[in-house]
N, C-alpha and C positions, 0 to 999 in steps of 0.2 A: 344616135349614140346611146350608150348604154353606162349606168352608173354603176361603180364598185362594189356596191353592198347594197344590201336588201331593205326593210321596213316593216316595221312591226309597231302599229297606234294601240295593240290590244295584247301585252306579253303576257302576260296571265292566262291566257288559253291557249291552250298546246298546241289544237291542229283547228283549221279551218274547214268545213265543205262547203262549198257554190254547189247550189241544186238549181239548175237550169236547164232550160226548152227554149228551141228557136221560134215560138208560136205560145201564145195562151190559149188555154182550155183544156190541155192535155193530164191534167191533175197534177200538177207539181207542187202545187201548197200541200195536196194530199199526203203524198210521198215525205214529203218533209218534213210531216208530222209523224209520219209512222215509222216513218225510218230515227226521227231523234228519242223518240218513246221506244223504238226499239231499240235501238243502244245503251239508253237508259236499265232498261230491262234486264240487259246483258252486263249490267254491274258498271258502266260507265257514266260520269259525271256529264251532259249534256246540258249545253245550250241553243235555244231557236230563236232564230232572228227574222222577223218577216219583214224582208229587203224588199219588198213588193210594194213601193210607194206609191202608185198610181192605183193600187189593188190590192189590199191589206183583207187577208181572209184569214187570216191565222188564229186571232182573237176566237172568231167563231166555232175555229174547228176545234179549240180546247176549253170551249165554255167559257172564257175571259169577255164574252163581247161587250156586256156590260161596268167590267171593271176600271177602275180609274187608278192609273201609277202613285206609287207614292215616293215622294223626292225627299233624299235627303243631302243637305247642303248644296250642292251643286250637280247632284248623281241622280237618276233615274233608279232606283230597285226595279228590279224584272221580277214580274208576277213567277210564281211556280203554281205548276199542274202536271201531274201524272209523272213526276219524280224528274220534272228538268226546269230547267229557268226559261223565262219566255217572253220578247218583246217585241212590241209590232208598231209603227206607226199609226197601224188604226186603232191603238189605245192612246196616243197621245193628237187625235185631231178629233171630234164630235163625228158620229155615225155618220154616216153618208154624206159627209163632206168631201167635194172634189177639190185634188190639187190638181193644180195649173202651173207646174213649175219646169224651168229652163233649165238645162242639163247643169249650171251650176249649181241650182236651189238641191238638184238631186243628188250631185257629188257631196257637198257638203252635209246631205240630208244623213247619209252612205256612211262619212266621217265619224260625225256626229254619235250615230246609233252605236258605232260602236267601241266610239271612247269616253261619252256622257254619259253610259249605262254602268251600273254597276257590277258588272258579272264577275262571277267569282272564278277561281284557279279553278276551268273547267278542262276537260280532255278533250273534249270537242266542241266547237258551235257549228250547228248549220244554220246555213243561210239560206232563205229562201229567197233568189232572185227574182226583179221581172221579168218575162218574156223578152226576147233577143239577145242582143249584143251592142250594149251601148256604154252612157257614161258611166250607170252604175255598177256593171262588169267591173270594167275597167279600173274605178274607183277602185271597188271594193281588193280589186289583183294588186293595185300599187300600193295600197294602205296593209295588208296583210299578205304575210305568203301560203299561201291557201294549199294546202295539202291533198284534197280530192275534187274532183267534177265531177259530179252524176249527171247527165242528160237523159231528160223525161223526156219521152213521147208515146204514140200508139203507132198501129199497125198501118194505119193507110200511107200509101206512096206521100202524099202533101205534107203532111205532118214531116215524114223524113227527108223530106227537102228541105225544111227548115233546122231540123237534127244535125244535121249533116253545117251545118251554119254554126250553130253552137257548139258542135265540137271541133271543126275549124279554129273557133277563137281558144278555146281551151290550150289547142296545139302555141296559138301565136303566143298566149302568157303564161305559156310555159306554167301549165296546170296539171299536173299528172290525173291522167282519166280513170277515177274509179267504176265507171260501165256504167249503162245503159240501162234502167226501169221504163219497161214496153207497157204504158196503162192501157185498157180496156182490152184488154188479150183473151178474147175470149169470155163467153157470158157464164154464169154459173147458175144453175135455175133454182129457184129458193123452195122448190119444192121436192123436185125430184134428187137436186144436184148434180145432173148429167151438167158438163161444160160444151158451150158448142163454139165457134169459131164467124160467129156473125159480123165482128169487123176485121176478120184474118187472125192472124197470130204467125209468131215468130219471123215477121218480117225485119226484125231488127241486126240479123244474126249480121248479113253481108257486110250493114252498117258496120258495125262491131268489127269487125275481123280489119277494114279499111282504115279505120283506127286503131288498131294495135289494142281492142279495149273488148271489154264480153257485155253480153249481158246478165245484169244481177239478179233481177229478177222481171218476171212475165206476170202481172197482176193480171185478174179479169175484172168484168164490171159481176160485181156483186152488191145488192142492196144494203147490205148492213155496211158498206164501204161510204154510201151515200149516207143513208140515215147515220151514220157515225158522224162524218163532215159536220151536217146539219146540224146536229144535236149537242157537236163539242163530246162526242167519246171517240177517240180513235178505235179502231177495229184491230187494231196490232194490241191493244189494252185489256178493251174488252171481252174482245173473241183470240186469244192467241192462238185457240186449237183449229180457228177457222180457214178454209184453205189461203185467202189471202193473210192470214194471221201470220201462217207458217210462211208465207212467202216473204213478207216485212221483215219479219224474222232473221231467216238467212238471206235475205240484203242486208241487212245491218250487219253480220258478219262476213261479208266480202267485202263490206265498203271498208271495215275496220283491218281487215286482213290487207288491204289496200293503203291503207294509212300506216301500218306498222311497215309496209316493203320499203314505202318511198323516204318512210325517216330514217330505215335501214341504209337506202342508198345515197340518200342525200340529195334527192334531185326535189325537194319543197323550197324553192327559192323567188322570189318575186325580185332579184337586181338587175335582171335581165330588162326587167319594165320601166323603170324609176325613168322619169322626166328628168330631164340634164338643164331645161331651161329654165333660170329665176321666173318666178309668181309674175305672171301677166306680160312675161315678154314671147313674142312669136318666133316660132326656130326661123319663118320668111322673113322675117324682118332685118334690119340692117343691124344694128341690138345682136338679133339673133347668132345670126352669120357670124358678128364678132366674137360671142361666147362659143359659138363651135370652133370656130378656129384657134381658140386658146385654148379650147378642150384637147381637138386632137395634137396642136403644137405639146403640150403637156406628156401626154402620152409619149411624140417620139423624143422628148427632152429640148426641144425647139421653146420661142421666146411666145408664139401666137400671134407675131404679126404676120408672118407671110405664109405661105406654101409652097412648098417646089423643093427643086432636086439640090442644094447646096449654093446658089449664085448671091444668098442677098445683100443688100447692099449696107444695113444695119451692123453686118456679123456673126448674127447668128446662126449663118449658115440654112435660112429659106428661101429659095427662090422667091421674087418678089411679082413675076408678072401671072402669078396663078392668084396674085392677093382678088382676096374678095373686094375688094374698097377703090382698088386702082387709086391709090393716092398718090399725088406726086414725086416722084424718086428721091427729089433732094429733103425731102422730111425726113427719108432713112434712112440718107448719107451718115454713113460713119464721123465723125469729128476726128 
């Protein structure tokens, strides 16, 4: 069942993006940084969230890794670097600390980051996802109505079989697909700068097309892409005139061009997802069963004890032997 209206724990920021890969390794923290430093760039107010709680690399990649939050009253401040706001879990747990946490410690984690933070009236946040499709997806879809998906991957067949997963769920919560960043597309040689096609390229097109979605852009593997990562200088910053510079670049404006259509049309909604069930009751359960059926009785103007074609014995006009309960007949005798 499906709830009436939407959800928004973060109204002060305009639009949402989920940057997500059906696999880790494929660069998606990268991208997330280049692409929220390149919007930034482009005269837009940006926030970056690194939702990567089992795998917080974000810190690193903007030189924060040593920085410690500073709280005030009961809010988080988000660091700023390189003209956006910035917060990660792996600024608020000790270096190389492993969680071990159960899909509620991560929904809640999900919550949390982005209603305990301070972020100010931004135009955008991205999100840096973890890898697949799980609870903090999903979280983060029923908490905010997220306005683009970028799906990361590269060129080999395995990577896209996981892609192809990722954008799947995008379809199911009803996440309008801003396209597809093909990492390692191609090597770029830091001497010569011939590019050559050493893990393929442009495998991602078919993908694209099967989802009604494009590709934004085709990165390659370039070393100052790397030694940026490392070092905490994005390459979209540092090197704008660099070929991956230019490519960061104009993904940041397709992703935006992307964002402006869909608040054009109206299709950024997360109602379509909202949980119908009260906190800690099972839609199997007996509980459950009863709150659906007073759900859908609602709907056709019925009372939510029974189901059926007009026979019940109550009055309200539901048949009674479709009830989920099979309760005794003369409980809903009429008086």
């Amino acid at each position: 069942s499906n709830s009436m209206s939407g959800k928004n724990i973060a109204p002060q920021i305009k639009n949402f993006v989920m940057v997500s890969s059906g696999k880790g390794g494929v660069g998606k923290s990268t991208t997330s940084v280049n692409l929220a430093v390149a919007l930034a760039m482009q005269g837009k107010k940006v926030g970056l969230l690194d939702a990567d709680i089992y795998g917080p690399n974000i810190p690193r990649m903007v030189g924060l890794e040593s920085s410690e939050p500073e709280i005030v009253g009961n809010k988080v401040i988000p660091f700023k670097a390189y003209g956006i706001e910035v917060m990660s879990m792996g600024s608020l747990i000790d270096q190389g600390q492993a969680l071990m946490w159960r899909g509620a410690m991560v929904m809640k984690a999900i919550t949390q980051l982005l209603q305990d933070i301070a972020w100010s009236e931004l135009d955008v946040l991205v999100i840096d996802m973890p890898p697949g499709t799980g609870d903090a997806q999903l979280t983060l879809a029923q908490s905010v109505p997220v306005a683009a998906g970028v799906n990361v991957t590269t060129p080999q067949h395995v990577a896209l079989d996981d892609s192809k997963r990722s954008l799947d769920m995008f379809k199911k919560l009803h996440i309008p697909i801003a396209g597809i960043v093909e990492n390692m597309s191609g090597f770029i040689c830091p001497k010569c700068g011939e590019e050559s096609d050493i893990f393929g390229q442009g495998t991602c097109g078919d993908l694209a097309k099967q989802y009604d979605t494009s590709v934004i852009a085709n990165i390659p593997i370039e070393p100052s892409i790397r030694v940026g990562g490392d070092e905490g200088k994005p390459i979209v910053y540092f090197y704008p005139d660099s070929e991956s510079g230019k490519r960061y670049l104009e993904a940041a404006s397709k992703l935006w061009e992307n964002i402006e259509k869909s608040n054009e049309d109206g299709s950024i909604s997360n109602a379509a997802i909202q949980p119908t069930m009260p906190a800690g009751v099972s839609a199997c359960s007996p509980e459950g069963q009863k709150v659906k059926a007073e759900q859908e009785a609602a709907k056709s103007g019925g009372c939510g004890t029974h189901n059926g074609d007009g026979q019940g014995g109550c009055g309200c006009g539901h048949q009674f032997s479709d009830h989920p309960y099979k309760k005794p007949l003369k409980k809903h005798q009429k008086k």
